[in-house]
N, C-alpha and C positions, 0 to 999 in steps of 0.2 A: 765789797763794803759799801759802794756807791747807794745803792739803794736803801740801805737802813740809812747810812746818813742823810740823804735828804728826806728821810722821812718828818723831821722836823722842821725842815724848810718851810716858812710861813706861820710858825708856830711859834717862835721865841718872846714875842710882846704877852702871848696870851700867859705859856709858860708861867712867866717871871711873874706877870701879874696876877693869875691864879691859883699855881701848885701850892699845895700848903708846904708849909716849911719845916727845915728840921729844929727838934727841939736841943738846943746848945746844953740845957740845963741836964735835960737829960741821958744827953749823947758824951759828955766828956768827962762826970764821974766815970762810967764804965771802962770810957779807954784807959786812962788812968789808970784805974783799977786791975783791967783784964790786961793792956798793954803795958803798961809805968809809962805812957803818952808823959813826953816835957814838951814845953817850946821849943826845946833846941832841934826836934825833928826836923826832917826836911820830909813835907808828904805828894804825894802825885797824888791825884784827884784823876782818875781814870772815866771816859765819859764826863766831863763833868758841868754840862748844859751851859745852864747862865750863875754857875757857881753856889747854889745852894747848899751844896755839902761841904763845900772849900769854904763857907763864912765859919761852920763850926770850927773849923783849926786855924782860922784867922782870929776866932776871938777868943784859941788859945795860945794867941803869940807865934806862930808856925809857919812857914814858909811853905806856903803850896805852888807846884805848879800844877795848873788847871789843863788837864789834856783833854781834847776836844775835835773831833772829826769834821761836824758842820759848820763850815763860815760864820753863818749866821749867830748860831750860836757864842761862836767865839767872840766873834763883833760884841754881842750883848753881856757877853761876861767883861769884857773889857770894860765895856764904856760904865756898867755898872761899877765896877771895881777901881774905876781910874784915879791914879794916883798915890794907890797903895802899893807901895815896892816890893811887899812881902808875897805878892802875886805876881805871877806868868800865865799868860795864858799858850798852850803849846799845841801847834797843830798836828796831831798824832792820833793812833786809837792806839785800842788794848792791845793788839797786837802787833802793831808796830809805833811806838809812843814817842820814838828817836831820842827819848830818855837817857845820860851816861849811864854804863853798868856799875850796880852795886853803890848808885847816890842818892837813894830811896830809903827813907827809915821806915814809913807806913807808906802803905797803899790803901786807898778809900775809893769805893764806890757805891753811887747813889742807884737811883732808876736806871739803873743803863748795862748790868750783867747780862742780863738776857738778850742783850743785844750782841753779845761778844762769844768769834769762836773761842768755847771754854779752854782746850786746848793747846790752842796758838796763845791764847792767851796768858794761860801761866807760866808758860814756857817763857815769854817778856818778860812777864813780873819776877821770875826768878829769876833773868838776866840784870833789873835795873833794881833790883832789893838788896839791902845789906843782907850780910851771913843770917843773923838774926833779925829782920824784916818783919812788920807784920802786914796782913790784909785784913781789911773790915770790909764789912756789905753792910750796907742799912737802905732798906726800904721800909718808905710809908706810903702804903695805897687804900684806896677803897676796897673794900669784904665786898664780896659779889653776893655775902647772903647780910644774915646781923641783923637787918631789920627790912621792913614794909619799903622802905624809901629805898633803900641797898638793892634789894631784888624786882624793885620796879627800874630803876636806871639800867645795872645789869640785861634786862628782859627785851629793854629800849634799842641799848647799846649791841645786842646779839644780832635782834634785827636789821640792823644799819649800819655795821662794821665786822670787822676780824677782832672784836676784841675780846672773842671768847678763846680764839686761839692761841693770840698773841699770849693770855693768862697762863695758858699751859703746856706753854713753850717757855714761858720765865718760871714757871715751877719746877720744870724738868729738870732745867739749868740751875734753880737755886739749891736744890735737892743734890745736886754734885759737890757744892762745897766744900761738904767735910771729907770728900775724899780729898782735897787735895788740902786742906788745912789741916794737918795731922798731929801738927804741938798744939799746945797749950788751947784749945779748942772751945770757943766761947759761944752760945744762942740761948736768944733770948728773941719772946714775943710780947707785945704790947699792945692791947687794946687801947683805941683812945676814938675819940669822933670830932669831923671839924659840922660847924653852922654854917651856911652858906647862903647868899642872898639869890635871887634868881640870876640878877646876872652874873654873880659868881659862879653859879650851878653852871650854864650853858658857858661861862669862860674857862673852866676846867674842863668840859667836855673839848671844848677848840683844842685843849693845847697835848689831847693824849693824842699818840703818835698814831693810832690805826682809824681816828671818827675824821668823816669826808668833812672838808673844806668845799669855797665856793672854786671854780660853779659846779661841782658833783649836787646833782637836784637832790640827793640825801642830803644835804643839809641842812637843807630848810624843814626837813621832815627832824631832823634830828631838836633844832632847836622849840622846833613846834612841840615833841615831845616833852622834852627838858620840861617846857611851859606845863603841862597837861602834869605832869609829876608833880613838880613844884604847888602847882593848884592843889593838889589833894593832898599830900604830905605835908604843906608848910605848914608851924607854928608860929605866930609873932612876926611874920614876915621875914621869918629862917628856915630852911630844910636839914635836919640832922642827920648824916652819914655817919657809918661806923668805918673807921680805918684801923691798920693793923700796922706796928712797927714789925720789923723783924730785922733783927742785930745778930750778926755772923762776925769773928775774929777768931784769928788763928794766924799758925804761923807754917811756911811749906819746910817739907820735909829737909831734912840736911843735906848737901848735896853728897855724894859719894866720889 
């Protein structure tokens, strides 16, 4: 696991300050709805960066703990979070999350499934999830197609990274879920688009886990791009990307 976690290494400031966020509004009717989500849960946040998916069940009164492989990471979710009790942050991954068994009401994960052997993985989560448990997956990323500006970055990003493959290696893996979510089995997709300023364009570019940092001399190429993009597609001194939710919950099979 060494190597996927420091993939992030260096990347936590950009991260925080440029991933777009998730929407609370429209991420906790649904659990609610699909799970009967209360506060009284207790949720692990599996992967869970500098805690962007843990503020959604923080701002539904929820006790998360924040498991988290990179230091770094950790660091940043802490100091962001500091002083709120209802948070842990726990040095663990998906597969081994040192979690107690069966003290898990939900399991949540943000950007970070694709990173996890799928496998070893559920085999945890069915060790630290109550009888009746749920998992959710919610990713929001950029459409590699959607528009002019989507397929120009994509085209950027192919030549000067793995992030055509890393895509479809998280597809393969997102594509598993319902086999192992077998109750009550929830998805749903969401178009939506973020505006982005230039330096915001090239600050999300910094914080995805497969585009070169300094000193890899792609970088300079990469943000030189950015620019050349941004030039052509901006309106009003914003670039509009097309992003896509995708909401997965369910619950694993009964044990026998």
């Amino acid at each position: 696991m060494n190597e996927v976690t420091e993939r992030f290494t260096g990347r936590s400031a950009d991260y925080q300050q440029y991933r777009e966020r998730y929407d609370t509004g429209l991420l906790l009717p649904r659990f609610r709805a699909w799970c009967g989500l209360t506060p009284q849960w207790t949720i692990a946040d599996i992967g869970a960066g500098t805690g962007m998916l843990a503020d959604v069940f923080l701002a539904n009164g929820n006790r998360v703990l924040a498991v988290e492989p990179n230091a770094e990471m950790r660091a940043a979710c802490a100091m962001l979070h500091g002083g709120d009790q209802r948070l842990q942050v726990v040095a663990g991954t998906a597969e081994a999350s040192t979690l107690r068994e069966q003290s898990i009401d939900l399991i949540s994960m943000g950007r970070s499934f694709h990173w996890f052997d799928v496998d070893r993985a559920m085999e945890e989560f069915r060790r630290i999830l109550s009888p009746n448990g749920w998992i959710v997956s919610v990713t929001l990323s950029r459409d590699q197609a959607g528009s002019e500006a989507n397929v120009a970055v994509h085209e950027m990003l192919s030549s000067l990274s793995e992030g055509p493959t890393v895509h479809q290696m998280a597809l393969a893996k997102y594509a598993r879920l319902q086999q192992f979510l077998v109750r009550d089995y929830h998805c749903e997709e969401i178009t939506c688009s973020m505006k982005l300023t230039e330096a915001e364009l090239i600050g999300i570019l910094r914080s995805f886990s497969h585009t070169p940092l300094p000193p890899d001399p792609r970088f300079s190429d990469m943000q030189r791009g950015a620019r050349e993009i941004f030039a052509h597609h901006a309106l009003g001194g914003r670039i509009t990307l097309q992003t896509r939710y995708r909401i997965n919950a369910g619950r694993l099979a009964c044990k026998t």
